[in-house]
N, C-alpha and C positions, 0 to 999 in steps of 0.2 A: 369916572363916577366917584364920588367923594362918601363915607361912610356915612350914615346917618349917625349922630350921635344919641337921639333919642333911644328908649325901647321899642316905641312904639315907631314909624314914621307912615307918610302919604302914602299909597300903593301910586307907582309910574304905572300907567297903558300895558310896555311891555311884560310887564307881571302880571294883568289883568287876564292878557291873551296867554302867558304862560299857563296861567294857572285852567283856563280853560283847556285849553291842550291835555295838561296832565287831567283834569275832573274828564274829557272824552274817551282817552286814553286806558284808564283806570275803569272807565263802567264799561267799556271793553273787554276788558281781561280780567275782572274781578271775580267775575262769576265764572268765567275759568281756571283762572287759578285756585277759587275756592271747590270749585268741585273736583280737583285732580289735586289736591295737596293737604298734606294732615295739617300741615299749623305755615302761617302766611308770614312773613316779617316785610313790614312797608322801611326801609331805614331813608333817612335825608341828611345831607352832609351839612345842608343850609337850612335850618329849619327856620330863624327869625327866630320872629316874636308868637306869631301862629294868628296874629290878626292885625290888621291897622289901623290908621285913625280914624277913619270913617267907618270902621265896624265891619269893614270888607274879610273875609277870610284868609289866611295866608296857607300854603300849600298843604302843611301838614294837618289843618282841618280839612280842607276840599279832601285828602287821603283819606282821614278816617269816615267823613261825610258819607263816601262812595263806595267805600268798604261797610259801614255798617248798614246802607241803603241794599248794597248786593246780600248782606246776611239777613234780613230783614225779608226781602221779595222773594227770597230762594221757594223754589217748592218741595228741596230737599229738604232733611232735618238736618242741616252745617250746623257742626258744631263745633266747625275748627277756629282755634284761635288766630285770631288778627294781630299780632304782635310789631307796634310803630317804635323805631327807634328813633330820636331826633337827635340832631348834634347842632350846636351852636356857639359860636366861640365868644360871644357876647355874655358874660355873668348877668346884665341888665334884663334878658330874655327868660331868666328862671322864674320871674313873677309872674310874668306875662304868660308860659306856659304851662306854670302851674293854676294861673286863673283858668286859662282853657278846659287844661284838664278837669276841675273841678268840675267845671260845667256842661259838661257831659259826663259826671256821675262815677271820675274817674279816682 
């Protein structure tokens, strides 16, 4: 597979059903792990861009998506912090995920 050299690029299928995996995966253990843990850290060694060109989501939204949905439905009062780490070796990705962030209020 050839690197995209965009920031952004196409999302392939197999990132599609990736990213599904990880979103059923994650509303599985979310809300276990948030009620048995003082403070959560999501880390990803491949973060991207955090979304593509179709506006599709990229993994580290689908995390915090399903994280803040499990803190959100809880019927406890969580008040543990959710703490995402991302790593990216692309510099091109910092705009891209500093957009994201912003956009949820970050």
């Amino acid at each position: 597979m050839t690197v995209p050299k965009d920031a952004v690029w196409e999302r392939d299928p197999h990132t599609a059903a990736k990213h599904d995996l990880l979103k059923r995966y994650l509303e599985a253990w979310a809300p276990i792990l948030l009620s048995r843990n003082d403070v959560i850290t999501y880390a990803e060694g491949f973060a991207g861009a955090g979304v593509y060109k179709q506006g599709e989501p990229g993994s580290p939204v689908v995390a915090y998506e399903v994280f803040a949905r499990a803190l959100s439905n809880s019927q406890d009062l969580w008040i543990n912090p959710v703490g995402l780490v991302l790593v990216s070796g692309a510099t091109s990705h910092n705009a891209s995920n500093a957009a994201a962030s912003s956009a949820f209020g970050q």
